[in-house]
N, C-alpha and C positions, 0 to 999 in steps of 0.2 A: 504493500500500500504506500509505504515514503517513497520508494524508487517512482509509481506511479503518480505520484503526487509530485514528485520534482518532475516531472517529463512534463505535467501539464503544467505546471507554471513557470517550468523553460518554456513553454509554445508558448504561455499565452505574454509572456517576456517578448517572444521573437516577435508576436503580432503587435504587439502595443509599441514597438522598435519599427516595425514599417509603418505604421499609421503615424509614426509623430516622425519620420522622415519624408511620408508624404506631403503632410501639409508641410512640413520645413520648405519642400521642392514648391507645392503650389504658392505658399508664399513668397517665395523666390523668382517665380515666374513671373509677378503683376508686380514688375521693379517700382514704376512709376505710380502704383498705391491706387489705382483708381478703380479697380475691383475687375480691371478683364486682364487675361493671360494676356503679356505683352509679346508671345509667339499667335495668337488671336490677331491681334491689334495689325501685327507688320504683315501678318496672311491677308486680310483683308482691305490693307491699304492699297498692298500692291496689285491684290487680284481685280477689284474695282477701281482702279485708275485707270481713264479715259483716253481715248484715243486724241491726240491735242492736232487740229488742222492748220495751217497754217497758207498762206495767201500767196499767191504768185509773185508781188512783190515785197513780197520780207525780206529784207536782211540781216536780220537781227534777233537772233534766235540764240546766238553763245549762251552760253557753252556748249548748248545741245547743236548738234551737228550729226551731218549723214554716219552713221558708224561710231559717234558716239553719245551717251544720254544725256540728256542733262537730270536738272537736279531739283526735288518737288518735294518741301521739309511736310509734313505730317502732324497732325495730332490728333489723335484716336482715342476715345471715351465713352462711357454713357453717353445718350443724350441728354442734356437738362430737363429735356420738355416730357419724357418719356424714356425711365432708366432701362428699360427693354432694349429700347433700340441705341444702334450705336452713332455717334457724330465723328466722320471725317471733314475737316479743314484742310481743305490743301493748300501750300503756297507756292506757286511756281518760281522758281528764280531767274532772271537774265542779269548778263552782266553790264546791258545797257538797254535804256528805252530811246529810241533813234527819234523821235521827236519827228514824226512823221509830218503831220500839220500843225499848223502854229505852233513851229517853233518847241520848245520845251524838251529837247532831248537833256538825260541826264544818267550820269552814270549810278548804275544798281537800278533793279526794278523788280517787285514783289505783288504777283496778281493772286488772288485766292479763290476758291470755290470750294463749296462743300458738297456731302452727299451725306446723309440716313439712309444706314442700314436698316432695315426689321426680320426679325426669326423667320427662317424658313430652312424648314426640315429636308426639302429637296435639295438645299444648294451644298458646293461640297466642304464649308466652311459652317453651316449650322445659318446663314445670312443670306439676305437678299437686296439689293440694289432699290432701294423703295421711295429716294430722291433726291435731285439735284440743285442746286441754286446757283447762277452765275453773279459774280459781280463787278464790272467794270468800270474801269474812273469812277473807285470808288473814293466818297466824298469829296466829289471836283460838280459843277454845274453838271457836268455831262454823265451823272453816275446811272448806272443803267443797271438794273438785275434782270435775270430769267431765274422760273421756277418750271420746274416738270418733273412730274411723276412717275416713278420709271417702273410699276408694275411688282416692285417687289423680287426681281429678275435675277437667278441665277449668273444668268450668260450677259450682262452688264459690265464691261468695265476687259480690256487688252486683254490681262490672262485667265481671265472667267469665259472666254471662248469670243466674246462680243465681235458684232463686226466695225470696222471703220464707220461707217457709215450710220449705224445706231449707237454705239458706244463712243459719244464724241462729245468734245468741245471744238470751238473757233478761238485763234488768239486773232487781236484786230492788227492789222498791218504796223508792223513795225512802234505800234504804243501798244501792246500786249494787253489789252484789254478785254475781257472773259467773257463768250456770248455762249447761250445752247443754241444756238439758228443761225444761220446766213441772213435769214432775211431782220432779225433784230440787231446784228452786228451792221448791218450797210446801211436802219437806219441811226445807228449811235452815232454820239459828236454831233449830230444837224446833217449827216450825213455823210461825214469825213470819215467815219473809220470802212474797213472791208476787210471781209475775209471772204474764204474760198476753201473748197478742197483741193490744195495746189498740192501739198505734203504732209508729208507726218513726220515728226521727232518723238525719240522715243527718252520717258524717262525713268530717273532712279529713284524710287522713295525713301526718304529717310526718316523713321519717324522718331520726331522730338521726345517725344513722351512729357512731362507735366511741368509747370513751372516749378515746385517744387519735387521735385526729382525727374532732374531732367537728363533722359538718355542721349541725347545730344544735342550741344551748344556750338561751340567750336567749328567753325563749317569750313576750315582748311582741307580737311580732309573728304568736300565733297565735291572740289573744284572751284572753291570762293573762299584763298586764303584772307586772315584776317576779317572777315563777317563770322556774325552768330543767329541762333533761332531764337535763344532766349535773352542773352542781352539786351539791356535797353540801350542798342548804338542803331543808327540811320545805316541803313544796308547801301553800301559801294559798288558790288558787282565786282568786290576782288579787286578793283580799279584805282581804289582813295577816294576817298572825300571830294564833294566839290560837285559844282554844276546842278544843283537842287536836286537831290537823292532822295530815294524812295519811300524815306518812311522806315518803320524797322518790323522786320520778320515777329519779331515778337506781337506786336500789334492787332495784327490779324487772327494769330493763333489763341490767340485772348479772346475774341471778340464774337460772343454768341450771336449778335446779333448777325450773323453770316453765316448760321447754321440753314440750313435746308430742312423742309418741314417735318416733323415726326409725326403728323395726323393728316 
Protein backbone atom coordinates (compact mmCIF):
# COMPACT_ATOMS: atom_id res chain seq x y z
CA UNK A 1 0.00 0.00 0.00
CA UNK A 2 3.13 2.81 0.78
CA UNK A 3 4.92 1.66 -2.50
CA UNK A 4 1.24 2.26 -4.14
CA UNK A 5 0.70 5.28 -2.41
CA UNK A 6 4.17 6.89 -3.55
CA UNK A 7 3.45 5.94 -7.28
CA UNK A 8 0.34 7.84 -7.14
CA UNK A 9 1.44 10.91 -5.61
CA UNK A 10 4.65 10.77 -7.82
CA UNK A 11 1.96 10.98 -10.87
CA UNK A 12 -0.08 13.18 -9.46
CA UNK A 13 3.46 15.33 -8.65
CA UNK A 14 4.29 14.73 -12.56
CA UNK A 15 0.72 16.18 -13.50
CA UNK A 16 0.57 19.01 -11.27
CA UNK A 17 4.48 19.69 -12.85
CA UNK A 18 2.93 19.82 -16.46
CA UNK A 19 0.00 21.85 -15.73
CA UNK A 20 1.89 24.68 -13.86
CA UNK A 21 4.41 24.54 -16.93
CA UNK A 22 1.64 24.85 -19.10
CA UNK A 23 0.40 27.80 -18.02
CA UNK A 24 4.18 29.11 -17.31
CA UNK A 25 4.31 28.47 -21.44
CA UNK A 26 0.75 30.20 -22.02
CA UNK A 27 1.69 32.90 -20.02
CA UNK A 28 4.61 33.37 -21.84
CA UNK A 29 3.14 33.27 -25.14
CA UNK A 30 0.61 36.65 -24.70
CA UNK A 31 4.21 38.64 -24.05
CA UNK A 32 2.51 41.96 -24.74
CA UNK A 33 -0.23 41.19 -21.69
CA UNK A 34 -3.22 41.70 -23.80
CA UNK A 35 -4.99 38.38 -23.31
CA UNK A 36 -4.24 36.79 -27.08
CA UNK A 37 -1.33 34.24 -27.98
CA UNK A 38 1.11 36.60 -29.56
CA UNK A 39 1.87 33.51 -32.09
CA UNK A 40 -2.23 34.24 -32.73
CA UNK A 41 -1.71 37.81 -33.18
CA UNK A 42 1.50 37.75 -35.90
CA UNK A 43 -0.61 34.52 -37.63
CA UNK A 44 -3.40 36.65 -38.21
CA UNK A 45 -1.67 39.83 -39.05
CA UNK A 46 0.18 38.53 -41.78
CA UNK A 47 -2.49 36.19 -43.19
CA UNK A 48 -5.14 39.17 -43.47
CA UNK A 49 -2.91 41.77 -44.91
CA UNK A 50 -4.10 43.02 -48.11
CA UNK A 51 -3.14 43.08 -51.22
CA UNK A 52 -1.76 47.12 -51.47
CA UNK A 53 -2.38 48.55 -55.41
CA UNK A 54 -0.41 50.88 -56.57
CA UNK A 55 -0.94 53.48 -59.67
CA UNK A 56 0.96 53.63 -62.81
CA UNK A 57 2.42 56.64 -61.95
CA UNK A 58 4.03 56.08 -58.49
CA UNK A 59 7.29 56.42 -57.75
CA UNK A 60 7.52 56.39 -54.48
CA UNK A 61 7.00 53.36 -52.89
CA UNK A 62 10.72 52.73 -50.97
CA UNK A 63 11.46 50.65 -49.50
CA UNK A 64 9.03 48.21 -50.98
CA UNK A 65 10.20 47.41 -54.24
CA UNK A 66 9.89 44.66 -57.19
CA UNK A 67 11.74 41.71 -55.01
CA UNK A 68 11.66 43.25 -52.17
CA UNK A 69 8.97 44.05 -49.05
CA UNK A 70 8.44 46.62 -47.59
CA UNK A 71 7.41 47.35 -44.02
CA UNK A 72 3.72 47.51 -42.23
CA UNK A 73 4.21 47.86 -38.09
CA UNK A 74 1.09 46.01 -36.56
CA UNK A 75 -0.96 46.15 -33.56
CA UNK A 76 -3.03 43.21 -32.76
CA UNK A 77 -5.60 43.07 -29.70
CA UNK A 78 -9.05 42.71 -28.47
CA UNK A 79 -11.37 44.90 -29.84
CA UNK A 80 -12.46 47.77 -27.41
CA UNK A 81 -15.86 47.77 -28.95
CA UNK A 82 -16.37 43.95 -28.72
CA UNK A 83 -13.51 41.67 -26.61
CA UNK A 84 -14.49 38.64 -29.06
CA UNK A 85 -13.38 40.03 -31.88
CA UNK A 86 -9.87 41.13 -32.73
CA UNK A 87 -8.60 44.95 -33.95
CA UNK A 88 -5.66 45.08 -36.43
CA UNK A 89 -4.07 48.67 -37.02
CA UNK A 90 -1.91 48.77 -39.62
CA UNK A 91 0.72 51.38 -40.43
CA UNK A 92 2.37 51.39 -43.72
CA UNK A 93 5.66 52.90 -43.80
CA UNK A 94 7.47 54.87 -46.98
CA UNK A 95 10.58 56.51 -46.78
CA UNK A 96 9.12 59.55 -48.46
CA UNK A 97 5.64 61.12 -49.51
CA UNK A 98 6.62 62.71 -53.04
CA UNK A 99 4.30 65.56 -52.77
CA UNK A 100 2.42 64.74 -55.69
CA UNK A 101 0.06 67.81 -55.85
CA UNK A 102 0.40 70.85 -54.15
CA UNK A 103 3.59 70.68 -53.25
CA UNK A 104 4.06 69.02 -49.63
CA UNK A 105 6.43 66.37 -50.25
CA UNK A 106 8.31 65.26 -47.09
CA UNK A 107 10.53 62.87 -45.97
CA UNK A 108 8.85 59.68 -43.66
CA UNK A 109 5.33 58.83 -44.29
CA UNK A 110 2.84 56.67 -42.15
CA UNK A 111 -0.69 55.66 -43.72
CA UNK A 112 -2.85 53.36 -41.53
CA UNK A 113 -5.83 51.05 -41.87
CA UNK A 114 -7.48 48.79 -39.80
CA UNK A 115 -9.48 45.47 -40.03
CA UNK A 116 -11.84 43.31 -37.40
CA UNK A 117 -11.45 40.04 -37.15
CA UNK A 118 -14.69 37.88 -35.76
CA UNK A 119 -14.70 33.90 -34.61
CA UNK A 120 -15.18 31.80 -37.32
CA UNK A 121 -14.68 28.00 -36.92
CA UNK A 122 -14.00 27.52 -40.72
CA UNK A 123 -11.08 29.79 -41.13
CA UNK A 124 -7.68 28.10 -40.44
CA UNK A 125 -6.65 30.47 -37.78
CA UNK A 126 -10.07 30.13 -35.47
CA UNK A 127 -10.83 34.13 -37.44
CA UNK A 128 -12.40 35.68 -40.07
CA UNK A 129 -11.82 38.95 -42.08
CA UNK A 130 -15.37 40.79 -40.84
CA UNK A 131 -13.92 44.53 -41.76
CA UNK A 132 -12.07 47.17 -43.07
CA UNK A 133 -11.63 50.94 -42.78
CA UNK A 134 -9.40 53.05 -44.97
CA UNK A 135 -8.17 56.34 -43.93
CA UNK A 136 -6.48 58.94 -45.91
CA UNK A 137 -5.05 62.47 -45.38
CA UNK A 138 -5.99 61.79 -42.22
CA UNK A 139 -6.65 64.81 -40.30
CA UNK A 140 -5.78 67.29 -43.27
CA UNK A 141 -9.19 69.13 -45.03
CA UNK A 142 -8.89 66.32 -47.45
CA UNK A 143 -9.31 63.26 -44.95
CA UNK A 144 -11.22 60.64 -46.43
CA UNK A 145 -12.31 57.19 -44.81
CA UNK A 146 -13.89 53.85 -46.59
CA UNK A 147 -15.62 51.40 -44.58
CA UNK A 148 -16.72 47.79 -45.96
CA UNK A 149 -17.79 44.62 -44.68
CA UNK A 150 -15.90 41.81 -45.65
CA UNK A 151 -18.32 38.90 -44.94
CA UNK A 152 -16.50 37.55 -42.08
CA UNK A 153 -14.06 35.66 -44.94
CA UNK A 154 -11.69 33.09 -44.48
CA UNK A 155 -9.94 33.78 -47.82
CA UNK A 156 -9.51 37.68 -47.20
CA UNK A 157 -6.23 39.04 -46.96
CA UNK A 158 -2.47 37.74 -49.41
CA UNK A 159 -1.93 34.57 -47.42
CA UNK A 160 -5.49 33.46 -46.42
CA UNK A 161 -5.79 32.47 -50.27
CA UNK A 162 -7.55 36.13 -51.28
CA UNK A 163 -7.28 37.28 -54.62
CA UNK A 164 -5.73 40.72 -55.83
CA UNK A 165 -8.55 41.98 -56.86
CA UNK A 166 -10.93 41.32 -53.62
CA UNK A 167 -8.21 41.31 -51.13
CA UNK A 168 -7.06 44.90 -51.74
CA UNK A 169 -6.23 48.31 -50.96
CA UNK A 170 -5.29 51.41 -53.22
CA UNK A 171 -2.33 53.78 -52.17
CA UNK A 172 -3.16 57.20 -53.96
CA UNK A 173 -0.35 58.26 -56.38
CA UNK A 174 2.76 59.16 -54.84
CA UNK A 175 1.00 60.82 -51.35
CA UNK A 176 0.18 57.29 -50.07
CA UNK A 177 -3.20 57.81 -49.17
CA UNK A 178 -5.52 54.64 -48.07
CA UNK A 179 -8.65 54.01 -50.22
CA UNK A 180 -10.88 50.42 -50.55
CA UNK A 181 -12.03 51.78 -54.24
CA UNK A 182 -10.74 53.27 -57.33
CA UNK A 183 -13.51 55.09 -57.61
CA UNK A 184 -13.25 56.98 -53.90
CA UNK A 185 -9.43 57.27 -54.28
CA UNK A 186 -9.98 59.47 -57.91
CA UNK A 187 -12.47 61.36 -56.04
CA UNK A 188 -10.13 62.31 -52.90
CA UNK A 189 -8.20 65.64 -52.69
CA UNK A 190 -11.04 67.50 -55.12
CA UNK A 191 -9.89 65.01 -57.33
CA UNK A 192 -6.00 65.03 -57.39
CA UNK A 193 -5.25 61.80 -55.90
CA UNK A 194 -5.42 58.26 -58.38
CA UNK A 195 -4.86 55.02 -58.09
CA UNK A 196 -5.06 52.06 -60.31
CA UNK A 197 -4.33 48.42 -60.43
CA UNK A 198 -0.97 49.32 -62.18
CA UNK A 199 1.13 46.94 -59.37
CA UNK A 200 1.44 45.27 -56.37
CA UNK A 201 4.24 45.48 -53.54
CA UNK A 202 4.45 43.03 -51.24
CA UNK A 203 4.96 43.43 -47.54
CA UNK A 204 6.50 42.48 -44.14
CA UNK A 205 4.57 42.73 -40.94
CA UNK A 206 5.81 43.44 -37.92
CA UNK A 207 3.89 43.45 -35.13
CA UNK A 208 4.41 46.15 -32.40
CA UNK A 209 2.62 44.56 -29.78
CA UNK A 210 1.53 47.06 -26.80
CA UNK A 211 2.67 50.34 -25.56
CA UNK A 212 3.47 48.80 -22.43
CA UNK A 213 5.22 45.93 -23.51
CA UNK A 214 6.38 46.57 -26.42
CA UNK A 215 7.62 43.63 -28.95
CA UNK A 216 9.02 46.02 -31.14
CA UNK A 217 10.36 49.67 -31.17
CA UNK A 218 13.56 50.17 -32.66
CA UNK A 219 12.78 49.84 -36.49
CA UNK A 220 16.49 49.64 -37.74
CA UNK A 221 16.20 46.42 -38.07
CA UNK A 222 13.07 46.61 -40.48
CA UNK A 223 14.74 48.97 -43.16
CA UNK A 224 14.07 52.45 -41.21
CA UNK A 225 17.24 52.82 -39.30
CA UNK A 226 16.97 55.31 -36.42
CA UNK A 227 12.74 55.40 -36.48
CA UNK A 228 10.52 53.62 -33.83
CA UNK A 229 6.63 52.23 -33.53
CA UNK A 230 6.57 53.24 -30.07
CA UNK A 231 8.54 56.30 -29.53
CA UNK A 232 7.16 59.52 -29.36
CA UNK A 233 9.75 60.96 -32.26
CA UNK A 234 8.17 62.26 -35.82
CA UNK A 235 8.90 59.34 -38.31
CA UNK A 236 11.88 60.30 -41.09
CA UNK A 237 11.76 57.59 -43.51
CA UNK A 238 15.31 56.57 -42.22
CA UNK A 239 16.11 59.86 -44.14
CA UNK A 240 16.49 62.70 -40.89
CA UNK A 241 14.52 65.18 -39.92
CA UNK A 242 13.25 67.99 -41.94
CA UNK A 243 10.93 68.86 -44.68
CA UNK A 244 7.49 68.46 -42.56
CA UNK A 245 7.56 64.79 -41.41
CA UNK A 246 4.81 62.45 -40.93
CA UNK A 247 3.66 62.49 -37.73
CA UNK A 248 4.85 59.53 -35.42
CA UNK A 249 4.04 55.79 -35.86
CA UNK A 250 3.05 55.64 -32.49
CA UNK A 251 0.03 57.96 -33.01
CA UNK A 252 -1.88 55.88 -35.05
CA UNK A 253 -1.23 52.68 -33.37
CA UNK A 254 -2.86 54.42 -30.24
CA UNK A 255 -5.65 55.72 -31.87
CA UNK A 256 -9.05 53.77 -31.61
CA UNK A 257 -10.68 55.95 -33.28
CA UNK A 258 -9.33 54.10 -36.64
CA UNK A 259 -10.56 50.94 -35.72
CA UNK A 260 -12.87 49.27 -38.36
CA UNK A 261 -16.22 48.36 -37.01
CA UNK A 262 -16.98 45.38 -34.75
CA UNK A 263 -20.97 45.31 -35.32
Amino acid sequence: MKRSLRLVLASVLVVLGMVALSLGTAQAADGDGDGLDDGLEDAVAANFYPYVWFDSGEDCTAPAAEGNPGTAVARVRPHPADAGKIAITYVVLYAEDCGDWFGGGHNGDVEPFTLTLAPNGACQHGFGAFSLKTIAHEGTAFEHVDQAMLGNACDWGRLAGGSPQVARIYSAENKHGTYATTGSCEDGALGNDHCSESFLRDYDVVNAGEDAARRVDELSGFQFPGEFAWTDQPFSGGLGSGGGDAGTVRSKLLDDGLLAPAF
